[in-house]
N, C-alpha and C positions, 0 to 999 in steps of 0.2 A: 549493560544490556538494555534493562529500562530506565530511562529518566522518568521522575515523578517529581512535580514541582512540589515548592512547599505548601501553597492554595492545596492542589490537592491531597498533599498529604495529612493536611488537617482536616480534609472533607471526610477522608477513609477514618481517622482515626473517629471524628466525629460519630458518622454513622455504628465503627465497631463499637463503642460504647452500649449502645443499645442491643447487643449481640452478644450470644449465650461468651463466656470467657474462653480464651485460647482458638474465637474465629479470628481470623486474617481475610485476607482477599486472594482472589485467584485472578492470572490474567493470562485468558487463551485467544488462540486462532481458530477459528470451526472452517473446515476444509482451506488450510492451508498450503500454501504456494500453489491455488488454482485462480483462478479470476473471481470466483464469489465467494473467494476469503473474505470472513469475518473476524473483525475483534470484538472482545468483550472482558470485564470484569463482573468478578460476582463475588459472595462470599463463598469461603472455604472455613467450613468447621473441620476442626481439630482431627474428627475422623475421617474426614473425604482427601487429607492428605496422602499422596499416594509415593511407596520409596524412592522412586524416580524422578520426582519434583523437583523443581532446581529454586532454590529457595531464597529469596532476598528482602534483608535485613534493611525498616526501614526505622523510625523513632516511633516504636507506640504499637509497629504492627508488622508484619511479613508480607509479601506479597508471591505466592508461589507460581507456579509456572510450569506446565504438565510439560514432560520429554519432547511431545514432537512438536508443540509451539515454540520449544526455544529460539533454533535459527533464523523463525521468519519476528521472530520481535526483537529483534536486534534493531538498536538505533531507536527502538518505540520512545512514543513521549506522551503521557500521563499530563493533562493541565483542567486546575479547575477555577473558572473564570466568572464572576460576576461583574456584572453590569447594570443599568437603569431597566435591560428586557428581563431581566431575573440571573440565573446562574443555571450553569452547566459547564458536564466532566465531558473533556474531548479526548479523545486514544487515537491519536497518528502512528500507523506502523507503517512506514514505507514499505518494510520489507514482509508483507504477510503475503504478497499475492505470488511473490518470485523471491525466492533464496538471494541473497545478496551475494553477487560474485564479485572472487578475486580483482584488482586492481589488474592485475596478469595476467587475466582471463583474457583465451580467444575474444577478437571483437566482435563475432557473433553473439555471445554469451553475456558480452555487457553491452552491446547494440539491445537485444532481447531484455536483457534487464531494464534498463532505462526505460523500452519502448512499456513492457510492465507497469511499472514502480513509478513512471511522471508525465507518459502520456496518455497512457489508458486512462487513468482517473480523471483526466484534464475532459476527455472524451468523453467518458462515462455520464456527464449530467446530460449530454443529449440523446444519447442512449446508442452511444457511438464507441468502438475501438478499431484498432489495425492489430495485422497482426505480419509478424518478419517471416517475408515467402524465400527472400532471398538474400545470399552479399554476393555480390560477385568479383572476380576479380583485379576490376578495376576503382573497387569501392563504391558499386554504388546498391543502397539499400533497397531490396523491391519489396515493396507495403500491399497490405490487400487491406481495402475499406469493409469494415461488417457492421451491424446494427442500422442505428440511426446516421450512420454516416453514407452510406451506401445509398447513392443517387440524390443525396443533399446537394442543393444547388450551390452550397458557400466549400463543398470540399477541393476545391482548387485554392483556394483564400488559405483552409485548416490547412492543407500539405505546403504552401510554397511558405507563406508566413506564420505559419506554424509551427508542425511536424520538422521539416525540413532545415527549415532557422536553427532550431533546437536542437536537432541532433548533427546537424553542421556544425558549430558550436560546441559540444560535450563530445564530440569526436572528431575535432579541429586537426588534420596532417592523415586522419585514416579513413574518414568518408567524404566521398567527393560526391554524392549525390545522392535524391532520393525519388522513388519511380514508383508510382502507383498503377497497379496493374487490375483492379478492379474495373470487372463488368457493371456499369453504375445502371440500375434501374429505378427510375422512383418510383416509389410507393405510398402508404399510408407508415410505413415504419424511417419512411425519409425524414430529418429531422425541419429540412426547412424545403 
């Protein structure tokens, strides 16, 4: 479910040391599978273990995991990285903001996922996402721009060499196209 490198798993054990005996760490999602999913770890003393934790054994420490974060930290990855700027712990969960669906999944379902889990975030530093209005059935995806996207003057650039490349591509023989149907106004929320 989680990978933890071994950098970090020295950082965690490091830190428990200094913490009362039988703390571990905990590692949750705070509003999960929405868009302002968050990760985090923290400590978990002994007593704030809760019966429904799903519990993983690491050399030195446990890392638990409350019931409803499980599904969307599947695939997470735990790395703690030093360099010449100093060091820091990164927590990658693709899947915190959208449940990871089946391979089998309707192409709406994993169209939606993807659009989620690796271009929303791509989008997100400009304070931009889309979101899936439509498939139709000639395959082709209809997009609605919102945020900082919505009346940017480079969103013809983001959807044709973008968006569009990208999920051309991860659904290569099922999508033949992709249509933006947003009403573009610019504003002060437009990103360029």
């Amino acid at each position: 479910m989680i990978t933890i490198t071994e950098a970090a798993q020295g950082h965690f054990k490091k830190l428990l040391e200094q913490q009362p005996e039988g703390t571990n760490i905990r590692v949750f999602v705070i509003n999960p599978g929405t868009p302002q999913a968050e990760c985090g770890v923290s400590y978990c003393p002994d007593d704030a273990v809760e019966a429904d934790d799903t519990r993983l054994n690491f050399e030195g420490f446990d890392a638990l995991v409350d019931e409803k974060s499980v599904p969307f930290l599947e695939e997470a990855f735990i790395d703690y990285v030093t360099d010449q700027l100093g060091s820091q712990l990164t927590l990658k969960a693709p899947n915190a903001k959208m449940r990871k669906v089946a391979d089998d999944a309707p192409l709406r379902e994993r169209l939606d996922y993807v659009i989620q889990s690796q271009v929303n975030p791509q989008l997100a530093s400009h304070g931009g996402f889309i979101t899936l209005v439509e498939l139709t059935d000639n395959g082709t995806a209809v997009i609605q721009f919102g945020g900082g996207c919505n009346g940017c003057s480079m969103v013809d650039v983001t959807l044709k060499d973008g968006i569009e490349k990208q999920l051309l591509e991860e659904f290569a023989g099922e999508l033949s196209a992709v249509k933006d149907v947003t009403e573009h106004e610019h504003g002060d929320h437009s990103f360029y």
